[in-house]
N, C-alpha and C positions, 0 to 999 in steps of 0.2 A: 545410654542413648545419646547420641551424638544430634541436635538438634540446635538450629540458629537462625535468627533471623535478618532476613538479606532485605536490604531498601535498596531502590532505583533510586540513590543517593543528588546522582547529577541530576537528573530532571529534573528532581523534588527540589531544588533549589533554583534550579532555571524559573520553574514554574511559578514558583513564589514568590518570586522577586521580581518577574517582569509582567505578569497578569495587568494591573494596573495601570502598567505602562502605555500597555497594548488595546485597550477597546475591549479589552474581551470580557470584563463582570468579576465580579467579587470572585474569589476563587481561595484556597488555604494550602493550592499547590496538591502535588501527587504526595501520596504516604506510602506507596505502595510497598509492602513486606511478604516476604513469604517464609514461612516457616521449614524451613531443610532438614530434613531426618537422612543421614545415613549410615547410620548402624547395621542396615544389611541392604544395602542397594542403595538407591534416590530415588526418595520421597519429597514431595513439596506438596504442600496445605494438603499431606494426607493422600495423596493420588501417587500414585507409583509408577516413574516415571522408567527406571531400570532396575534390572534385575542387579546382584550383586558381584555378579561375576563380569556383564557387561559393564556394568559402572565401574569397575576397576580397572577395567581396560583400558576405556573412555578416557579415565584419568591423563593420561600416562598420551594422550595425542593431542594433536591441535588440529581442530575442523577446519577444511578449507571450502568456504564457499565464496559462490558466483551468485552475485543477487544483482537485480535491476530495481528494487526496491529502495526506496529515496534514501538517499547516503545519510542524513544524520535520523532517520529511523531507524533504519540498521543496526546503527550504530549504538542507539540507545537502547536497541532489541538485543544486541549481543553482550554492551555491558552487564543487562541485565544477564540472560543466560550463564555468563561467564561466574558472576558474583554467585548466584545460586546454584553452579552446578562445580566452579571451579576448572569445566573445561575452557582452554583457550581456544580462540576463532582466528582466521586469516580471512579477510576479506578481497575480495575481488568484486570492484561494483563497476558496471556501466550499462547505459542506456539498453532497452532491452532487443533493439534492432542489434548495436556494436555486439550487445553479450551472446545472441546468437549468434553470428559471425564467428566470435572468442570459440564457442561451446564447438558449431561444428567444426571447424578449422582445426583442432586441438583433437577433437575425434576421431578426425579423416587420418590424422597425423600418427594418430596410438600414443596420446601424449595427454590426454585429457584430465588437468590436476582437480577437479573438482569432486569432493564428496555429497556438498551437496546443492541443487539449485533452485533459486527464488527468484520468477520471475513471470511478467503477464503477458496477456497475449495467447490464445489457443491457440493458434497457427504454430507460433513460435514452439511450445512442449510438445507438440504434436510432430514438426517439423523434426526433433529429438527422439522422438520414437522409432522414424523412420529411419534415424541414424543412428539407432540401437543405445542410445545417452542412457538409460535408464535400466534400474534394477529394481523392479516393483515390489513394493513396501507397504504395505498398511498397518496405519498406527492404532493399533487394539483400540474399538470402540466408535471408531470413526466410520465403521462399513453402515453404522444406524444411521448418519446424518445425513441430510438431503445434499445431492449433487455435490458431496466431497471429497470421494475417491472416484477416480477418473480412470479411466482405461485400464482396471481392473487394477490398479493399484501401483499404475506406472508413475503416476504425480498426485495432488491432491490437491485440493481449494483451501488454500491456509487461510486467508482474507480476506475484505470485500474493501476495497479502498474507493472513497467518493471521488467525483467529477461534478463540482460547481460552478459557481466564479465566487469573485471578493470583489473587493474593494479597496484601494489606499486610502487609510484614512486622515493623512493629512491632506490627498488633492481632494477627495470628496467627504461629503459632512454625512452625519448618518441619516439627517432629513432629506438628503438629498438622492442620497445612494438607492439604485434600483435596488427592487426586492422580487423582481421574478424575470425568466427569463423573457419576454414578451416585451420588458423595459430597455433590456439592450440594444433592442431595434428603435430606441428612441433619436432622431438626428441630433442632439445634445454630445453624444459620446462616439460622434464620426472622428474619427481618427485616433479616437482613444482606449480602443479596446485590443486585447493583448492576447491570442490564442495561438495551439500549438498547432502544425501542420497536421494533419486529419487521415493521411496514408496511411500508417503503421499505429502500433501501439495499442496494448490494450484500454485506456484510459480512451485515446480517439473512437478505437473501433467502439466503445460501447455509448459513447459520447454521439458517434453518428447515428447509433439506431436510436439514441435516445430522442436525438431531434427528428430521422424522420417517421417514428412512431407515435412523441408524445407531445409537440410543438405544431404551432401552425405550420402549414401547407406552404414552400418556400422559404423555409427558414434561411437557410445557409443562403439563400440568395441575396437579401432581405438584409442582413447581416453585413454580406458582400461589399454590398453595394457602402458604407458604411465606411471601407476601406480599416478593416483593422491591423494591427501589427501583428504578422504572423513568424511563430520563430518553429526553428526544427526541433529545438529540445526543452520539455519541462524545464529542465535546469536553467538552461536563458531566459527564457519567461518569466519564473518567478523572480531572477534577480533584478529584470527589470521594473516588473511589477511593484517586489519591495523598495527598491531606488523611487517608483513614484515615474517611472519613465513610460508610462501605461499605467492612470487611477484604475481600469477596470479590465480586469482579466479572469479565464477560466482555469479553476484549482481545485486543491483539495482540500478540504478541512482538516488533515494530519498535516500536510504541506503546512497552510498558514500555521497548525497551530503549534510546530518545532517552529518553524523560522520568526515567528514572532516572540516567541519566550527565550529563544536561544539566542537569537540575531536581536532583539527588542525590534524588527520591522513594524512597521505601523501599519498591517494589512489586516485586514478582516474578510471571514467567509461571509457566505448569505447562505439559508434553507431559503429555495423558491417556493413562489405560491406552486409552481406547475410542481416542486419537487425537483429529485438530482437523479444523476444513476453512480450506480456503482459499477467497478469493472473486478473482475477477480484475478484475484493471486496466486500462484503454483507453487509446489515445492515438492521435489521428487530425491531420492537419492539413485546416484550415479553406481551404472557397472564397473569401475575404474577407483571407486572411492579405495583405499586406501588403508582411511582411519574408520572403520567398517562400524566398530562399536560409539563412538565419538556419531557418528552421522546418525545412530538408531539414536540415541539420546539426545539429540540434536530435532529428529522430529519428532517424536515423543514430545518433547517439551514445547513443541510448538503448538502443539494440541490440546497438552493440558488446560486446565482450566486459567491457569498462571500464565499460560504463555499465550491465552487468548484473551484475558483480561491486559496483558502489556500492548499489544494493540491498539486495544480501545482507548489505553490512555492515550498512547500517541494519535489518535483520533480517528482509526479505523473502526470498522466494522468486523466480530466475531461470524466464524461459521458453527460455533454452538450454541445453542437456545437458552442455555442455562446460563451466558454472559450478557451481562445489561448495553444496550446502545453505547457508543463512543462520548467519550467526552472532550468536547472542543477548544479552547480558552475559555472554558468555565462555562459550557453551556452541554447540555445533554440533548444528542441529535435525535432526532425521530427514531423511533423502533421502524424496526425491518418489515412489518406489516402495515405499516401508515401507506396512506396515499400521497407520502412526500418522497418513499427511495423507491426506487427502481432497479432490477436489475437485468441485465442480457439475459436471456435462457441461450443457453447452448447452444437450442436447435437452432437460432440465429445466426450462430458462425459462420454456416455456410453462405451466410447474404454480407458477410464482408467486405469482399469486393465490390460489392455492390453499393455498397453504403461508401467506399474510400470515393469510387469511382464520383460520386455524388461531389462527394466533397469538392472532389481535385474541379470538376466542370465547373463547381457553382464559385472559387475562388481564382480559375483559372492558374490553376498551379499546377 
């Protein structure tokens, strides 16, 4: 029996060395291992991830995916993958407007190098549909879970990634730092607060129903008025954020918690009194793929229980019930049933517009 055991090596050590650095709480770092059987297929912690004949295949390619999925997540998602399955990945990451763009422009073309895609936004995979992008796939097991195969198996809801804000915690102290979102509208932090444009994006669109569902009455206006720094992309935001160039901005808890163990930034999230939302993640394989067996092992492994627990370490949210809440810089967020997370239903989507539209009037942009 061919059996070994695989550590997310680099984290484990990001983690442990800079927790302390960072605000985040006593911590002993990730130890994360998974036990590898493949004597006749791949196996990890006992779940059966490929049969033996695809898993030989698998071997023998390199997956190319397209993700809009925060670049050193990825990153640490694919090391992982790669260590435990031995397949190598080719990434392709940008913003999830540019990666649409990328997806159908490569489609229209007959040129579409992706096997498989990671990215949020309904519109956007939906958008994909309509341009034939997909080869519907469901990852045995996954038809039981709530609202996580999607158009009959055209994509799937691989994660539930938060939308909070933080904090810098060299410009703000922790006695000082809001703690709900209802504090932001304090005149204290006019000028200083750091948010991304509210148009597009799945993080915005659910960001907007969050506020005008679960927030006082005028939120975004309120806010407005406030004058914050507003940027076009996650990726700007938080560099200014951790630079300390805006103490108070909205994020993620996997955001701060790679950039602050990896970068040592001095940023911290907050759980608010009101709670946060989350926005979901897609992952579908492509008509066009290529490395055909490489992409079924690829989400396969995304769904296992192994590849749902690598998430949470980076500080995401599982879509299985049998995975415990994420863990943050050392802090364990709220289960998925608290009245602290929140998430979009679906049937929402369709008032997206409506919600961007909100946005753009109440910031004049």
């Amino acid at each position: 029996m061919k059996t070994r055991k695989v550590a997310l090596t680099a984290l484990s050590v990001v983690l442990a060395t800079t927790l302390a650095a960072c605000g985040g709480g006593d911590s002993d770092g990730v130890t994360s291992q998974a036990e590898v059987d493949t004597s006749d297929g791949l196996v990890i912690d006992g779940e059966t991830i490929a049969d033996k004949e695809t898993y030989e295949a698998a071997k023998s390619q390199t997956l190319s995916l397209y993700s809009s999925y925060q670049e050193s997540n990825e990153q640490a998602f694919i090391e992982a993958f790669t260590r435990d399955t031995g397949i190598k990945v080719d990434l392709m990451r940008l913003v999830p407007a540019r990666l649409a763009e990328r997806v159908l422009s490569e489609q229209g073309a007959g040129r579409l190098n992706a096997d498989v895609i990671r990215t949020s936004d309904y519109d956007i995979v939906d958008s994909f549909t309509d341009a034939d992008v997909w080869n519907p796939y469901i990852v045995p097991g996954t038809e039981e879970l709530e609202e996580v195969v999607i158009q009959d198996g055209n994509f799937s809801r691989v994660t539930n990634v938060v939308q909070t804000f933080g904090y810098n915690t060299r410009a703000v102290t922790e006695e000082e730092a809001p703690t709900s979102w209802a504090d932001l509208l304090d005149e204290k932090w006019r000028g200083k607060i750091g948010i991304s444009q509210g148009a597009t994006g799945g993080s915005n669109v659910a960001l907007n129903w969050f506020v005008e569902e679960k927030l006082e009455d005028g939120y975004w206006e309120k806010l407005a008025a406030l004058q914050p720094t507003i940027y076009d992309g996650a990726g700007q935001k938080l560099t200014a954020f951790a630079r300390g160039e805006v103490p108070i901005a909205t994020t993620g808890s996997a955001s701060v918690n790679v950039t602050a163990t990896e970068d040592k930034a001095p940023i911290d999230f907050v759980v608010p009194e009101e709670g946060f939302v989350t926005f979901d993640y897609y992952l579908g394989r492509t008509a066009t793929a290529e490395n055909a067996e490489a992409a079924e092992v690829f989400m396969n492994y995304n769904f296992s229980k192994r590849g749902q627990e690598l998430f949470t370490e980076l500080g995401d949210y599982s879509v299985r019930p049998d995975v415990a809440p994420p863990t943050a810089l050392g802090r364990e967020l709220p289960p998925l049933d608290s009245d602290k997370v929140w998430r979009m239903p679906l049937t929402e989507v369709e008032r997206q517009a409506e919600y961007s539209q909100h946005w753009a009037e109440a910031f004049n942009y």
